[in-house]
Structure formats: structure tokens, C-alpha cells
LUMFI-140754 format. One record per residue: residue in three letters; x, y, z of N, C-alpha, C, O in turn. Coordinates in Angstrom, 2 decimals. Layout:
BEGIN
("ALA",(X,Y,Z),(X,Y,Z),(X,Y,Z),(X,Y,Z)),
...
! end
This chain:
BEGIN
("UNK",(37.64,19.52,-63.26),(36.42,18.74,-63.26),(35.49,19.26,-62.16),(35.98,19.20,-61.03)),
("UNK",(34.21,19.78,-62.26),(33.61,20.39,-61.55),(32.59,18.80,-61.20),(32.31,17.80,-61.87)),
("UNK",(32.29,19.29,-59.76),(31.73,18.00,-58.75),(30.32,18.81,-58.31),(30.00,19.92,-58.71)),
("UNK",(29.71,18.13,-57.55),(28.62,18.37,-56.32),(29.27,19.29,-55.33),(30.45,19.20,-55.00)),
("UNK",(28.45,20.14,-54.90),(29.39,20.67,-53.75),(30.47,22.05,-54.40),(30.89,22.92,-53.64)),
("UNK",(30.75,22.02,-55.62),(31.74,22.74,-55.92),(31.20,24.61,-55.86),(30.12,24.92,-56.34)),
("UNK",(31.72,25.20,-55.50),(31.58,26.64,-55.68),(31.68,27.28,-57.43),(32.58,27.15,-58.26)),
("UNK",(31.21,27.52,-57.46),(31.44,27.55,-59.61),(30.86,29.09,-59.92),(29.90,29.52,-59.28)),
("UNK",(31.56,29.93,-61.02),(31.00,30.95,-61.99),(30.19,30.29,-63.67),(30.02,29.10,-63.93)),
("UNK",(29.89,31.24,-64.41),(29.55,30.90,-65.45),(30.77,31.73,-66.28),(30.82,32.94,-66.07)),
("UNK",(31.60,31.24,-67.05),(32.60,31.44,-67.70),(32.44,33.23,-68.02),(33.24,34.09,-67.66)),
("UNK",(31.64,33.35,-68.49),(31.21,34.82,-69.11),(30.92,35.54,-67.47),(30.61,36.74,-67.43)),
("UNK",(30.99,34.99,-66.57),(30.98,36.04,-65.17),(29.39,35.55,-64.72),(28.75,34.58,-65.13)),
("UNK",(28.93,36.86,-63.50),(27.98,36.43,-62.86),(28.11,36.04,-61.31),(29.04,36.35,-60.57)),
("UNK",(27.00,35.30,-61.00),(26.99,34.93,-59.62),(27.71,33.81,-59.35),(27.95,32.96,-60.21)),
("UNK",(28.18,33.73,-57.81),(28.89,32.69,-57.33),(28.17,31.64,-57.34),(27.12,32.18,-56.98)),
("UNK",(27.83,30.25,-57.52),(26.66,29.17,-57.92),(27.03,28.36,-56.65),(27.83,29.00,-55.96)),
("UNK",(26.72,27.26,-56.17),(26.96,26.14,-55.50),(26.69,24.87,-56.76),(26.02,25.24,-57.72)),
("UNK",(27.04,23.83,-56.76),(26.85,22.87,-57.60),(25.73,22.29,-56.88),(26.08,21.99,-55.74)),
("UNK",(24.07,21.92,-57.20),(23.31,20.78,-56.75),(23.48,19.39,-56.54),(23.41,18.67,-55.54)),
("UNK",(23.84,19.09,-58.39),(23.43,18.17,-58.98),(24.29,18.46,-60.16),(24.66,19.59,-60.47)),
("UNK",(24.66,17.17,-60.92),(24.64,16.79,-62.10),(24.46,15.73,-62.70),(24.65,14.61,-62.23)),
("UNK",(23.98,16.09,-64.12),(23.82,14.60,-64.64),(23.38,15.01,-66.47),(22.74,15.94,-66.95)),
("UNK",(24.02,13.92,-67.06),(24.54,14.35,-68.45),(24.70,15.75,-68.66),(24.04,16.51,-69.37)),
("UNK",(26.01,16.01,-67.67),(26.77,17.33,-68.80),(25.83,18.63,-68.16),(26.08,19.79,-68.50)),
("UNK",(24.92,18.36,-67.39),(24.42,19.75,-67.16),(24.22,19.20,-65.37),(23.96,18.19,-64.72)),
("UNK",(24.63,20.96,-65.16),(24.76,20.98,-63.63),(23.73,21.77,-63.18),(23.38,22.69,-63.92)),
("UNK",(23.03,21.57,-61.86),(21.75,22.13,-61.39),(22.75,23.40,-60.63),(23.57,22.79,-59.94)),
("UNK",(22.91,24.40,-60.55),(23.30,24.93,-59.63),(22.29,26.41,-58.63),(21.34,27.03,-59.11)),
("UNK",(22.88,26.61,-57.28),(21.48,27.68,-56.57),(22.49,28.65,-56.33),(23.67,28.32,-56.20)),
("UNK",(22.04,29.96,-56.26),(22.91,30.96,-55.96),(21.69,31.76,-55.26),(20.47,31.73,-55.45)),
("UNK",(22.60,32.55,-54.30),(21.42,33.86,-53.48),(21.98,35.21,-54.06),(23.18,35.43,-54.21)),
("UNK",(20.87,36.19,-54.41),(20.53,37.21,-54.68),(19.88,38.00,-53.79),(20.31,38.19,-52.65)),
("UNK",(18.78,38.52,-54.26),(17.79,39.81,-53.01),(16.91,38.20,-52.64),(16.19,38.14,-51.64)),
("UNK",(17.06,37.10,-53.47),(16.53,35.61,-53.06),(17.33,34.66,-53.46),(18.39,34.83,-54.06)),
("UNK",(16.84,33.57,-53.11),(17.25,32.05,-53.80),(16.45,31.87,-55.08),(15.26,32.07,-55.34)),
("UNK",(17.67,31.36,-55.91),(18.00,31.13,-57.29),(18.20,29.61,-57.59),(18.95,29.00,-56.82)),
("UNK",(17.54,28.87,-58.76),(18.38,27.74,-59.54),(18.27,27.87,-60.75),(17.32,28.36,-61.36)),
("UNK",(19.34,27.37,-61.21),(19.05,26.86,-62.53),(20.22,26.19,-63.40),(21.38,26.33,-63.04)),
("UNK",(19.96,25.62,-64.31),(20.41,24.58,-64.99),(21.63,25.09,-66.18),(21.33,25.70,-67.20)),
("UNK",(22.80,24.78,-65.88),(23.90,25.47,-67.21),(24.61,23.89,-67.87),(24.54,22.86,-67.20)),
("UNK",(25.10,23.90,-68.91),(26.36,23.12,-69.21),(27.44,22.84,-68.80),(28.35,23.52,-69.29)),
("UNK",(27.77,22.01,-67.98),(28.88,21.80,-67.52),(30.19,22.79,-68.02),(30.91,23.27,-67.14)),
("UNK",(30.48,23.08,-69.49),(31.22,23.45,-70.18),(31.04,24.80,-70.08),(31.97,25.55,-70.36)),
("UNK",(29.73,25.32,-69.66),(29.75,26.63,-69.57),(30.67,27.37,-67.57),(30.99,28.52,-67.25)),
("UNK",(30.72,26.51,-67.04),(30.94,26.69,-65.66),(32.35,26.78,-65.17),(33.09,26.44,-66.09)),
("UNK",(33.05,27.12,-64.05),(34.70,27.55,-63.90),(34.35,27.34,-62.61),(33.51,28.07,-62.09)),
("UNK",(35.03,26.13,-61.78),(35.57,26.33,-60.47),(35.95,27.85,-59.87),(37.00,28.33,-60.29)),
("UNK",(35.50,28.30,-59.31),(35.45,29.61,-58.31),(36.82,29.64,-58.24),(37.14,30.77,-58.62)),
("UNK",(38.00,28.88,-57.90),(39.26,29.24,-57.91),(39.89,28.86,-59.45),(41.10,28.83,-59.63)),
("UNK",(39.05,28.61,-60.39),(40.20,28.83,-61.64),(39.92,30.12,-62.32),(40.66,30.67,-63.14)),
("UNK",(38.07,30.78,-61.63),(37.80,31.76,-62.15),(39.11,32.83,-62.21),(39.85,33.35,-63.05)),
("UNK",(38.78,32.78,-60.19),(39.65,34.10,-59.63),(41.35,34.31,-60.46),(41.80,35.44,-60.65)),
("UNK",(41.98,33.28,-60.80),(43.45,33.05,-61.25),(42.76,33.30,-62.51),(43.57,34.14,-62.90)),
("UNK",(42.30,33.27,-63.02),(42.31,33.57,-64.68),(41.98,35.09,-64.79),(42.44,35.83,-65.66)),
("UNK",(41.10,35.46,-63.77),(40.62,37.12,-63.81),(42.19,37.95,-63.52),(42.58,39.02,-63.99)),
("UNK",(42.73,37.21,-62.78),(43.92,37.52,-61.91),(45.13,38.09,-63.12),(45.74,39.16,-63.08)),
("UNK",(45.22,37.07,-64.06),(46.14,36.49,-65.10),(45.70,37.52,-66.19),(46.48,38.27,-66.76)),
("UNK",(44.90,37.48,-66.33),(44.23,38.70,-67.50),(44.23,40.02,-67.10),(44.63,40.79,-67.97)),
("UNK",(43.92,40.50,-66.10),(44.45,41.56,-65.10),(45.96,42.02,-65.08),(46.36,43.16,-65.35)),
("UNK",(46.59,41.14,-64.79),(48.49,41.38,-65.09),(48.75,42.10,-66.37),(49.09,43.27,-66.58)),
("UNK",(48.36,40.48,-67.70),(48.57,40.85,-68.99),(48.00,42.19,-69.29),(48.60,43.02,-69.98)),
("UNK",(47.05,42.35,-68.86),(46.68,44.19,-69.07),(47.13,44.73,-68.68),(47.04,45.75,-69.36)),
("UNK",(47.88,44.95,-67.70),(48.34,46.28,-67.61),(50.01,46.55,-67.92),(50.63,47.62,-67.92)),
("UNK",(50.49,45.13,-68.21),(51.85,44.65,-69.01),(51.64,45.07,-70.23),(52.64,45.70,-70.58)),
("UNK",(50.63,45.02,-71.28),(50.16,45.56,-72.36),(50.17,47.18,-72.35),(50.55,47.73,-73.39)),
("UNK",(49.82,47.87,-71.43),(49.70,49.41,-71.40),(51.16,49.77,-70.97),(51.34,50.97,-71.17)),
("UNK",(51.88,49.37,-70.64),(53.28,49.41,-70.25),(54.10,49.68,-71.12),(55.06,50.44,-71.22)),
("UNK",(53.32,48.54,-72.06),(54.73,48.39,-73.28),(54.16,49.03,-74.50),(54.79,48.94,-75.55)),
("UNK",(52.61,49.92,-74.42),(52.39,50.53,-75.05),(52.40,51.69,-75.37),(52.03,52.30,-76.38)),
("UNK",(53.19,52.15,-73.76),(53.23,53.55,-73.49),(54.59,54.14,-74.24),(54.87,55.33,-74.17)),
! end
């Protein structure tokens, strides 16, 4: 469950966000670039910063467990 305050990606990757705000289902979030950034995603589109990293992590393994057993 992503909150206020939370550190968040956009499922498909991208910048690290901060959470603003939310309210019905969509979260305001700001991220810095060469500037400051906002803007508005779907809750559903967004991943806690630490479920990102473990899932990149997890898919990372399975790959190269896959080339292993393909070799």
C-alpha cells in the first residue's frame, strides 16, 4: 500500500518519485532531474522503491538461472 511520504517507481521503470499526495487512486508525485518535476500517475501504476529493487533483483537471478540451464 503506497502512502504520503513513500519513495515509489512507475512499474515500467523511470525516476525515483516521492509521494505528495493522494486522493482517489491517483498519487501526485515530484522527482528531480536537470530540475523539479510533478506529476500525477495511478496508484496501480506505482511500486514502493523497495518492492521495485527485490523484484528487479528476482528477475535478475531467474535470468541468468535461465541461461544456465540453457547452456
Amino acid at each position: 500500500m503506497i502512502k504520503v511520504g513513500d519513495l515509489v517507481i512507475k512499474n515500467t521503470g523511470g525516476n525515483k518519485m516521492k509521494v505528495v499526495s493522494i486522493e482517489d487512486n491517483k498519487a501526485e508525485c515530484a522527482w528531480i532531474t536537470e530540475s523539479f518535476n510533478q506529476g500525477i500517475f495511478c496508484v496501480d501504476e506505482l511500486l514502493p522503491l523497495t518492492d521495485y529493487n527485490t523484484l528487479f533483483k528476482d528477475q535478475k537471478r531467474d535470468d541468468k538461472i535461465r541461461s544456465i540451464l540453457s547452456s
